[in-house]
Structures are given as structure tokens and as C-alpha cells.
ZAMARGU-4260 file (C-alpha; in steps of 0.2 Angstrom, whole numbers, plus 5000, padded with zeros to 4 digits):
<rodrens>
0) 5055/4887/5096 | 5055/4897/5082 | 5037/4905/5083 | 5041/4912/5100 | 5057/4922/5097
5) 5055/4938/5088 | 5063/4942/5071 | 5067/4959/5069 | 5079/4968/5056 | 5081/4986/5050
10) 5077/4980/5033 | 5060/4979/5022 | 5061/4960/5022 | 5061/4950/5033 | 5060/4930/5038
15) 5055/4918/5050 | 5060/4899/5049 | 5044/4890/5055 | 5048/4875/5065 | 5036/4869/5080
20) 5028/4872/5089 | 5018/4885/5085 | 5012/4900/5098 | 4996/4897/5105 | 4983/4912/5099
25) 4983/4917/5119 | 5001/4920/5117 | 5002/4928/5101 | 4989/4942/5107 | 5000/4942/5123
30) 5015/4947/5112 | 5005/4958/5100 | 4997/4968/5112 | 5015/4973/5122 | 5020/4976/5105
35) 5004/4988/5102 | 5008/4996/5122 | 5025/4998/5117 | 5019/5011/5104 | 5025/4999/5087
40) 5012/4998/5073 | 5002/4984/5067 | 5005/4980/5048 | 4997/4965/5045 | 4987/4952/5055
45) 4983/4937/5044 | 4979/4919/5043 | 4978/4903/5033 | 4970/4885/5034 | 4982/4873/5041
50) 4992/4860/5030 | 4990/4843/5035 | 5007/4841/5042 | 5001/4854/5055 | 4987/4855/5068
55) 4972/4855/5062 | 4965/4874/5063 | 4972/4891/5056 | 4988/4897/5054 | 4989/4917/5062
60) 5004/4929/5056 | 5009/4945/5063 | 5020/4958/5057 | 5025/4973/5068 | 5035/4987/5066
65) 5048/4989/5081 | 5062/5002/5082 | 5073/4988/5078 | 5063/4982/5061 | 5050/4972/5058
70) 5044/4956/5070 | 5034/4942/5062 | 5025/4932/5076 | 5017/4914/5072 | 5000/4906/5081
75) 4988/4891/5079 | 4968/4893/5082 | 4956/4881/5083 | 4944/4882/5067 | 4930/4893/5072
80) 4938/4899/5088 | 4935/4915/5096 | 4945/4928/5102 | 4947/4942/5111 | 4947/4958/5098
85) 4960/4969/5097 | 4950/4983/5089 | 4944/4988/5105 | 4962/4994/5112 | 4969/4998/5096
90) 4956/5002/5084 | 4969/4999/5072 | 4967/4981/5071 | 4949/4982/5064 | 4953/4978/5047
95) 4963/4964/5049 | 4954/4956/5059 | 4937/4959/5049 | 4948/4951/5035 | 4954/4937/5045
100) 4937/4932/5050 | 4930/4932/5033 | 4945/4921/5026 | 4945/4909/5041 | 4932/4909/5051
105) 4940/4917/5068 | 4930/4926/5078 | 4935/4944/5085 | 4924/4945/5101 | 4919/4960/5105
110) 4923/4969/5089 | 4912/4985/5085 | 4911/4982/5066 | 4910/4966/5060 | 4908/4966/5043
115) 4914/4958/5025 | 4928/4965/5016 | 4926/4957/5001 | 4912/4944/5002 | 4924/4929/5003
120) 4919/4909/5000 | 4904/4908/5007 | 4898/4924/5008 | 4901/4928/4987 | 4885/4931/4979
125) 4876/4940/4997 | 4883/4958/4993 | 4864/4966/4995 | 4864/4960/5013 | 4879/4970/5017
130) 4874/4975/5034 | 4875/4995/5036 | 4873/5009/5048 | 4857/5017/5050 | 4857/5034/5055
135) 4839/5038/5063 | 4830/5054/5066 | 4813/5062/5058 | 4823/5072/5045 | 4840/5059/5040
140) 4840/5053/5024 | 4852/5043/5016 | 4860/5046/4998 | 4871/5031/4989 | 4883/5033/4975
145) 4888/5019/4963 | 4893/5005/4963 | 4892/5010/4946 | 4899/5027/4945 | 4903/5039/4929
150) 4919/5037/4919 | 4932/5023/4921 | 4934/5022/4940 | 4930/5006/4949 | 4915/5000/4958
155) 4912/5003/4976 | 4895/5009/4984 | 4898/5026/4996 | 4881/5026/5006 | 4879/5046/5015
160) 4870/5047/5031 | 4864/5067/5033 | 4854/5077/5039 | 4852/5091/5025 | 4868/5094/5017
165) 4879/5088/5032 | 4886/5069/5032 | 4884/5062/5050 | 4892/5046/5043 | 4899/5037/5027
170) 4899/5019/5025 | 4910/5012/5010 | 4905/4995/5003 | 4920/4988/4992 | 4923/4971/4986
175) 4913/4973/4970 | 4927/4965/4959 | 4937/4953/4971 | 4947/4944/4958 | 4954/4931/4972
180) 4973/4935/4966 | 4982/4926/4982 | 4975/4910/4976 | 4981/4915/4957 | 4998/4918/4964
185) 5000/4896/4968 | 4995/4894/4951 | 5013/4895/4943 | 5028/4896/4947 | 5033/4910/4955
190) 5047/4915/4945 | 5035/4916/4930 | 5023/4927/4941 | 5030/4944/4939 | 5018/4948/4925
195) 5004/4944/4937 | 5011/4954/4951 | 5011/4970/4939 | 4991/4968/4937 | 4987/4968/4955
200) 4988/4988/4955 | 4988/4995/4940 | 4997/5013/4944 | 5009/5004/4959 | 5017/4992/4946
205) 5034/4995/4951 | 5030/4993/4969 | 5021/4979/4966 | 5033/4970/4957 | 5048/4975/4969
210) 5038/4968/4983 | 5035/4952/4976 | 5052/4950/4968 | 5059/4955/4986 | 5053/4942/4994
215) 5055/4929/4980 | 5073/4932/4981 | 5076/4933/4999 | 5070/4914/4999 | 5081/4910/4984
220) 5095/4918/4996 | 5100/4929/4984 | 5108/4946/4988 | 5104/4959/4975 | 5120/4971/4970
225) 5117/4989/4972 | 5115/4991/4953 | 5101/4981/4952 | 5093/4989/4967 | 5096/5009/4960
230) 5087/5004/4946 | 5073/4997/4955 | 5074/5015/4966 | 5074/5026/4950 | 5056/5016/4944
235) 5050/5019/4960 | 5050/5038/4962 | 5046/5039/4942 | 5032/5031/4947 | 5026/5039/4963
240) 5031/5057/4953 | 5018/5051/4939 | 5004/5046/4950 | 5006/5061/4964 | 5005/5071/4947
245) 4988/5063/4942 | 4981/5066/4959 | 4984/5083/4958 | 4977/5083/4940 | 4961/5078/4951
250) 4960/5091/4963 | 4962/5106/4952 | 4952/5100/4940 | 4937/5097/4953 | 4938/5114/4960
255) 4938/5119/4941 | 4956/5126/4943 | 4960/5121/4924 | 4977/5129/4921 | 4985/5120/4935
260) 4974/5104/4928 | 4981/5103/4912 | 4997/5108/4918 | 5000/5093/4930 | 4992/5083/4916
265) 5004/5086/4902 | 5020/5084/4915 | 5013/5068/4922 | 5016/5063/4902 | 5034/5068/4903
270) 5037/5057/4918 | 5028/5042/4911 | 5036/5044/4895 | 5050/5043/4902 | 5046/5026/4912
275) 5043/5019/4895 | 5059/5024/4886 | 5070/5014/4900 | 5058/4998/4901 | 5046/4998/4886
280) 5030/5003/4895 | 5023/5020/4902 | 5018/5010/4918 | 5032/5002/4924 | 5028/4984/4919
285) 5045/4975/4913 | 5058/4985/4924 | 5059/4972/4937 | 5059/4954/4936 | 5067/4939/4946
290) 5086/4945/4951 | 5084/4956/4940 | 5081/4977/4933 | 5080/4989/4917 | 5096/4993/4914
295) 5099/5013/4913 | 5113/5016/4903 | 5124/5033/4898 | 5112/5038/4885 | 5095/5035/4897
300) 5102/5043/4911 | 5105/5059/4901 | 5088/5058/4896 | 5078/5053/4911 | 5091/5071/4918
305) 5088/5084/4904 | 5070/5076/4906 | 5069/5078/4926 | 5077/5094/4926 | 5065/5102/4913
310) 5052/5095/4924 | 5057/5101/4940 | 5057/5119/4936 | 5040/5117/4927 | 5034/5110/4943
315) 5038/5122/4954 | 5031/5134/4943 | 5012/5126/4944 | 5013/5122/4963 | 5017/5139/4968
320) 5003/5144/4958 | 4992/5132/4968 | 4999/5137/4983 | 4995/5155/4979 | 4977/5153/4973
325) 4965/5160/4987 | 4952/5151/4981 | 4960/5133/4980 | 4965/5136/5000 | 4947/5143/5004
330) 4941/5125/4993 | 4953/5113/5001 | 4958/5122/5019 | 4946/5114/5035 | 4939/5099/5023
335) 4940/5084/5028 | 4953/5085/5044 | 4958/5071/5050 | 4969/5074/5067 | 4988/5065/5071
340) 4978/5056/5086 | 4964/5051/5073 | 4976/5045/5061 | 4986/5035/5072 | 4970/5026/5081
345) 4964/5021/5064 | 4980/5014/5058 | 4982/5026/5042 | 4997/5025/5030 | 5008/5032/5016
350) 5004/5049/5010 | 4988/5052/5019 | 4998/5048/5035 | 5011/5060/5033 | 4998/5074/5030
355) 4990/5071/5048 | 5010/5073/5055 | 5014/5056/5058 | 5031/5053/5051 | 5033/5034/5043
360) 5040/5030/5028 | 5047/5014/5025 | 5059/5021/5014 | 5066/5029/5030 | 5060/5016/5044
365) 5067/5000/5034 | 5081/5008/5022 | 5090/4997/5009 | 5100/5000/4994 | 5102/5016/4988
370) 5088/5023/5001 | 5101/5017/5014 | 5115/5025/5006 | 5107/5043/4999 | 5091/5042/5012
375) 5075/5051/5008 | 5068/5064/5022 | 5052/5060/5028 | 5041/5076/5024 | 5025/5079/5033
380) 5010/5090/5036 | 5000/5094/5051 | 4982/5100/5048 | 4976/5084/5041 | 4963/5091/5029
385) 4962/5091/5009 | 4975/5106/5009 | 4989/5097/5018 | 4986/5079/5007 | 4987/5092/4993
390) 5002/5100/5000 | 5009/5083/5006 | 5008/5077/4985 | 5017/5092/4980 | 5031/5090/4991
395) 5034/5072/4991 | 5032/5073/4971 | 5046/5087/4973 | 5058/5078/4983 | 5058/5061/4973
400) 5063/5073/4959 | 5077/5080/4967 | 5083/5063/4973 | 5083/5057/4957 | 5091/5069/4949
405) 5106/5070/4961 | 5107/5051/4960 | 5106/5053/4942 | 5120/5065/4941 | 5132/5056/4952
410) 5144/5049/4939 | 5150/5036/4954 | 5133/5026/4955 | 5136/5012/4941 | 5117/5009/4932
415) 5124/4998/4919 | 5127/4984/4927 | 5111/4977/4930 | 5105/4960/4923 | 5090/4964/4909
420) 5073/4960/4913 | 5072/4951/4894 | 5089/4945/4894 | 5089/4933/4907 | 5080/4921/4897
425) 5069/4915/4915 | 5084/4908/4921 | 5078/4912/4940 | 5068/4898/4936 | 5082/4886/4943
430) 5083/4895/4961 | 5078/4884/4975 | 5068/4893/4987 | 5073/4891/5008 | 5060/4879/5016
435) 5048/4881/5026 | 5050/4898/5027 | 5039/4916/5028 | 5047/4929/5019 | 5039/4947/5020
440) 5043/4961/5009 | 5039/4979/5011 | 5041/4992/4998 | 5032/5012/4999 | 5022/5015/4986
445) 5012/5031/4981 | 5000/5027/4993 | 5011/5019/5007 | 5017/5001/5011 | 5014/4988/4998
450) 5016/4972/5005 | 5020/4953/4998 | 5022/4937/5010 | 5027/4921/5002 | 5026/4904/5013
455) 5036/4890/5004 | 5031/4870/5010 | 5046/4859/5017 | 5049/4856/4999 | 5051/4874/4997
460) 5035/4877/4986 | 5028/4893/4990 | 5010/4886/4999 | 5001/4904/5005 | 5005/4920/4996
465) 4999/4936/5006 | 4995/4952/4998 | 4989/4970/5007 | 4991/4988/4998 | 4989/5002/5010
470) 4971/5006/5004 | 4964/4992/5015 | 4967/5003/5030 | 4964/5021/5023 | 4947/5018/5017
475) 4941/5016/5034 | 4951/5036/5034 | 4941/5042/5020 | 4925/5038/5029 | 4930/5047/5045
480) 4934/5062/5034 | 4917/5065/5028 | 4910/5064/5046 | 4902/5081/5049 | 4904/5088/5031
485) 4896/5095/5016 | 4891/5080/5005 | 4897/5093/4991 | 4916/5089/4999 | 4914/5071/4995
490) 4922/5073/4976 | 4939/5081/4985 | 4938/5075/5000 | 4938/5056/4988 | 4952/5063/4976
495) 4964/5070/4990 | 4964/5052/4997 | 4965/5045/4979 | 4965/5025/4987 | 4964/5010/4977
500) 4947/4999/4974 | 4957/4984/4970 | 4969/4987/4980 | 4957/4983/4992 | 4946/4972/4981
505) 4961/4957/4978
</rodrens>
């Protein structure tokens, strides 16, 4: 029985052949809670409508995180069937299972906030009855922001409870723009899809894109040579450089700190630039495709060094002069802590993790490829607050700079041989994908896990595509972080998180 025996492997991708029966809901919560006691982390808990060769109902999917890898567990439900919640053992649960009632119907008993994530099927069109929080007493008021907001950003509505200038609480209302992008992703074929993927998040391309195609090949059986996954590496950290440069570009320009603001802004330019000269776009978009990546060849890789060096030592230049500033520490220090037990009850991830001193990184949890062979070190802080997230930026930005210049350096690691994105003529187009088969692919990006699932038919169509950035969990962080603040924190306290509206909003 397929659905009752765990899959686990220290790799971020992982299978699960889905032969009958399936787990009852009873047992899969059984088997998810030990997981939960036994200290492994919920990344996912999902569901879908059942085909019609199953039993009628939904379709439940859980993904943990062992010691030993990742462990997908399969359940059935009844259509409309209750439950009881996981939230109120493991808080962390709360978004999922928020999502998976809105998507299907299930019903988490007993769970403390019930609300829409993104106004799904039948509630689209009834965002003004989102139900909030009302903070009462003689001299509360409440203050909202957007969901229209200055500038270029996204919308989402940030309602403050406060009582003067203090926030008792912050509600974030999201789901302004949901685009209904798992449902795009069974429109073609998914060797055509790439181009899509990019879109989902417009400044994780590269993680999006390795995700997707992760998966994708994993079904096709197709084992990617080294070369093809070094290149894929190189985009990421040029990536995850260039977007922890335009958070910092945030924070020092909203304390007004406009020599290290410009600063950061003209190296993020360098690194993006660079991006564009190996793939053809400043973003990202082109360097990976079906069994395939942008090719770095002797002249690129001299560049993207003399580029990176330069860099680096400008870099550490304009961090020790944030690092020195007294008044960036007396801005950022004690605002907006959030504590290591905080962090871990509310199931946060990536970067804002790591500045709360919990150490995951699936880079390091789930190595593969080069990351297997030259392993990054997971770097963390411990206070929690706008400083550390600050701090965490710097240093994470530094030592994907570093690892790429050694592995840029290392004459042994072959670049060349990598099949081209825009050579390959969609050829991939022939593969024939494993049947009835969950694949799940992990990949960290800026802000933390990016994550694809792809479900193929016994035809081996793909039938369900699952799709969850790390900001689906941190928002919920971001609200906490406010509790007990100045309202005047908000703009840093916002930017130190720097999460992703439609990376919530899919």
C-alpha cells in the first residue's frame, strides 16, 4: 500500500507512486502528528478534488521534512468532512489548513482562525466581508493601509489595531490579485510551461523555474549531469545576491541612510547585469528550461569573476558601513523581535528563519549537485528583530558571493557542457512522464523554500499542479512582529521581511 509507507530521501525531490488504497484522513493525521512530536516540519498540507477513477471526496497530501529527507503522505476525505485541526498542537498548520478548506471544503475543527486566503470559487467577489479582528477598548482605533498603496508594490490591505501609537495587533488581508496559476499550469503541456513558471514570482525566477523543471524531469526519469545543475546553482545565488541587495536598498533608504541606499542599488545592477550577459535577461528568465541550462562558457565565467570579485570588495565595504552606523542599530535593533520559539510555532522559513536562529536551509537539509559536492553553511542570527534580518541579508548575500567565486574559479568544474535553453528546439517535448505519480520539488529561494508538485494521471498527463513560495507562512510572521510596536516601525519592520504578495496571491 503505497500511501501508507513513507518516502523519504535526502534529496529536494521526491516521489510517491499512488496505488490504492489510499490512507484514511484519521490515519494520515495519526502519521502527521508523530511526524509533528518527533520534531520534523510541516511543508505542505494540500488537497484536491477526486478523479473519477477514485473515491468520491478529496485527495489530502503531506510533505514533511524528517532527518532522512522529505516524507509525502497520501489521504481520502469525504467532501465536506471535518477534522480535527492541527493548528491547535502545532500552530504551524494554520495556513494550510486555512488553504485547504477554502480550495475544498474541509473542515479544520477547532481551528482559531478561520479565514480566506485568497477568496477562492465561491467566495471570489466577497473580499469586503473579510472577517477581522476587533480590538475593543474606549480609546483603540484602527488605521488601514492599501489595498492600494504608493509606488508599484502590490495590493494587500495591513489593518493596525492601537491604542495611540502602539499596534496591539495587525491583520493582513491578501488575495487582492489571485491569478488562479495552478489551474494555468494544466492548460499546456508542461514542457512548454517554463515561460509561465518564470511569471509566478517575478524576483525568484530562477527558483521558480528550477522547481518546476525539477520535478518535471524527475517524472520524465531523467537524471540531470552535474554541468546542467552548476549552472542552475550559479543563477540561483546571482539571483538571491541581487534581490538580498534590493532589500537592503530598502532598509537604508527608509531610515534615510542614502549613501549605503544608493550603494546597494548600483551593486544590485552589476549582479543583475550579469544575470543578463549569460541568459539574455537581467531576471533570470531563459537560464533553465526542460533538461536543460545557460551555458557559462570560458569567456562568461571570466566575467561573471572579475565582475563578482569587484563586487565583493565593494560589498563589504557598504556593510561595514551599516554595521558601524549608530543610528541604523538604534533604528533597527529591538524592532520587530520575533523569538526562536516564536518562529518555530509559527512555522516561518528562509531568511526570516534563520534570523530568529533556526537553522534550515534546504540547500544544506536536501543537498544535490554542486550544493552536495561544495555545501553551503547555514548562517543564522539570534535576536530576531529588523537588525538580525538585516544582518542575516548581509551575510547570506556575502557567502553566495564567495561560493560563487570559488566555484567559478575551480578550473575542474566543466560549465560548457550544458545543453542550451534555446538550442534544444523543445525537444523535451517527447519525454513520457511516470504515471500516476506525485513528484515534489524543493528549491531555496531569497526568501526560503519554493515549492512545485506535479501529479500525472495513469496516462501520465500531469492532472494537479501544486504551487507554495515561503511567503504563504511568513506573513502570518510579519503580523506577530508588529504586536506591541510603534506603527511608525511598520515601513521596516514590512521591508526587513520583504515577502511576496503574489507569491501568496497564486
Amino acid at each position: 500500500m503505497a500511501h501508507t509507507q513513507l518516502t523519504t530521501q535526502p534529496t529536494p525531490v521526491a516521489h510517491l507512486p499512488l496505488a490504492s488504497p489510499l490512507l484514511s484522513i484519521a490515519e494520515l493525521l495519526a502519521l502527521v502528528l508523530k511526524g509533528l512530536e518527533a520534531h520534523c516540519r510541516l511543508i505542505t498540507w494540500f488537497g484536491r478534488v477526486a478523479t473519477p477513477d477514485e473515491p468520491a471526496g478529496v485527495v489530502v497530501t503531506a510533505v514533511l521534512l524528517t532527518p532522512k529527507g522529505l516524507q509525502v503522505l497520501r489521504g481520502h476525505a469525504i467532501a465536506g468532512q471535518s477534522y480535527p485541526s492541527l493548528t491547535t498542537k502545532f500552530p504551524a498548520a494554520q495556513i494550510f489548513e486555512r488553504e485547504l478548506w477554502e480550495q475544498t471544503g474541509l473542515v479544520p475543527e477547532g481551528h482559531p482562525w478561520l479565514k480566506p486566503v485568497r477568496f477562492e470559487g465561491t467566495r471570489q467577489g466577497h473580499m469586503n466581508e473579510y472577517p477581522f479582528f476587533k480590538v475593543r477598548g474606549a480609546e483603540v482605533h484602527e488605521v488601514g493601509v492599501g489595498p492600494i498603496h504608493a509606488g508599484v508594490i502590490e495590493p494587500g490591505h495591513f489593518r493596525f489595531m492601537c491604542h495611540g501609537e502602539q499596534v496591539h495587533h495587525l491583520e493582513i488581508q491578501l488575495g487582492y490579485q489571485h491569478r488562479g496559476v495552478e489551474a494555468l499550469l494544466l492548460q499546456k503541456p508542461p514542457h512548454h510551461l517554463s515561460p509561465l513558471v518564470e511569471s509566478i514570482v517575478g524576483d525568484s525566477v530562477v527558483a521558480y523555474a528550477w522547481a518546476f523543471n525539477a520535478a518535471l524531469e524527475h517524472l520524465a526519469g531523467r537524471h540531470m549531469p552535474l554541468a546542467v545543475k552548476a549552472s542552475r546553482s550559479i543563477g540561483l545565488e546571482l539571483e538571491r545576491t541581487a534581490m538580498h541587495l534590493s532589500t537592503l536598498t530598502g532598509l537604508a533608504t527608509d531610515i534615510a541612510y542614502l549613501q549605503p541606499a544608493g550603494t546597494y542599488q548600483r551593486l544590485r545592477t552589476a549582479i543583475i547585469n550579469a544575470s543578463q550577459r549569460v541568459c539574455g535577461n537581467r531576471f533570470g528568465k531563459g537560464w533553465i528550461r526542460p533538461g536543460a541550462a545557460a551555458p557559462i562558457n570560458d569567456a562568461l565565467r571570466a566575467d561573471l569573476l572579475a565582475t563578482l570579485r569587484s563586487f565583493l570588495a565593494d560589498f563589504q565595504q557598504v556593510n561595514a558601513l551599516m554595521r558601524s552606523s549608530r543610528s541604523a542599530q538604534a533604528r533597527f535593533s529591538g524592532v520587530g523581535s520575533l523569538s526562536t520559539q516564536a518562529a518555530l510555532d509559527l512555522g516561518l522559513t528562509g531568511v526570516v528563519a534563520r534570523a530568529s536562529g533556526i537553522g534550515l536551509d534546504v540547500r544544506c537539509a536536501l543537498t544535490d549537485g554542486l550544493y552536495a559536492v561544495h555545501p553551503m553553511h547555514v548562517l543564522t542570527e539570534s535576536s530576531g528583530d529588523c537588525w538580525a534580518r538585516t544582518q542575516q541579508r548581509m551575510v547570506e548575500a556575502q557567502g553566495s558571493t564567495q561560493w560563487l567565486i570559488d566555484r567559478l574559479a575551480d578550473t575542474a568544474l566543466n560549465l560548457t557542457d550544458t545543453p542550451d535553453p534555446f538550442a534544444r528546439g523543445g525537444t523535451c517535448g517527447n519525454w513520457a512522464l511516470a504515471p500516476s505519480t506525485l513528484a515534489i520539488s524543493l528549491v531555496e529561494g531569497v526568501r526560503g523554500p519554493v515549492m512545485v508538485g506535479l501529479e500525472t494521471n495513469a496516462d501520465g498527463q500531469v492532472i494537479h499542479a501544486k504551487i507554495q513560495d515561503p511567503s504563504l507562512a511568513n506573513w502570518f510572521g510579519l503580523a506577530m512582529a508588529l504586536r506591541g510596536q510603534q506603527i511608525s516601525d511598520f515601513p521596516i519592520c514590512n521591508k526587513s521581511f520583504d515577502l511576496s504578495y503574489c507569491g501568496n496571491d497564486l
